[in-house]
C-alpha positions as CSV (number, residue, x, y, z in Angstrom):
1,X,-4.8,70.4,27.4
2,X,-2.2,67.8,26.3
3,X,-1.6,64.4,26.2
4,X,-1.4,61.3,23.6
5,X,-3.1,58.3,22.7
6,X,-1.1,55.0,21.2
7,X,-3.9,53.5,18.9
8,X,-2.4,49.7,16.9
9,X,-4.7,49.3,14.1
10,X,-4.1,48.1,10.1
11,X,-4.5,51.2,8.7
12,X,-4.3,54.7,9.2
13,X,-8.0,54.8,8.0
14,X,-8.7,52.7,11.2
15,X,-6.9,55.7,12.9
16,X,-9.0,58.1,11.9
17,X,-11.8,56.9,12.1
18,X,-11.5,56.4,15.9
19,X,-9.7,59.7,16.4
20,X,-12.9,61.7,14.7
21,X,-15.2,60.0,17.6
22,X,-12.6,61.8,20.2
23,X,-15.3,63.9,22.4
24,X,-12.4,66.4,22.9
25,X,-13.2,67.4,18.9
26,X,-17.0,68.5,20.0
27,X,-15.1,71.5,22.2
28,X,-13.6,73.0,19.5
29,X,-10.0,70.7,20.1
30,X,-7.8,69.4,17.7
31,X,-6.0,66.5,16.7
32,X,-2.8,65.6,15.2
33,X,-2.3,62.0,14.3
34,X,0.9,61.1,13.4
35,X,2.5,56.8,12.5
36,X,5.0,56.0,14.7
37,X,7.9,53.8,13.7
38,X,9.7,51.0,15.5
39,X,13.5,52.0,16.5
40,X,15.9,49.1,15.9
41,X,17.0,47.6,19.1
């Protein structure tokens, strides 16, 4: 299974804090988080 998730928070702490209540994680799944950056225009 595949797919992504655009979380806006203050911190990556906020980030992963949400991420580890993903119910995909109790079936044995994994998570990558990764920032993103804004491109210039």
């Amino acid at each position: 299974m595949s797919g992504y998730t655009i979380i806006k928070t203050d911190s990556m702490e906020a980030v992963l804090s949400i991420a580890k209540t993903c119910p995909f994680l109790d079936m044995g799944g994994s998570l990558e988080v990764s920032e993103l950056i804004r491109m210039p225009a």
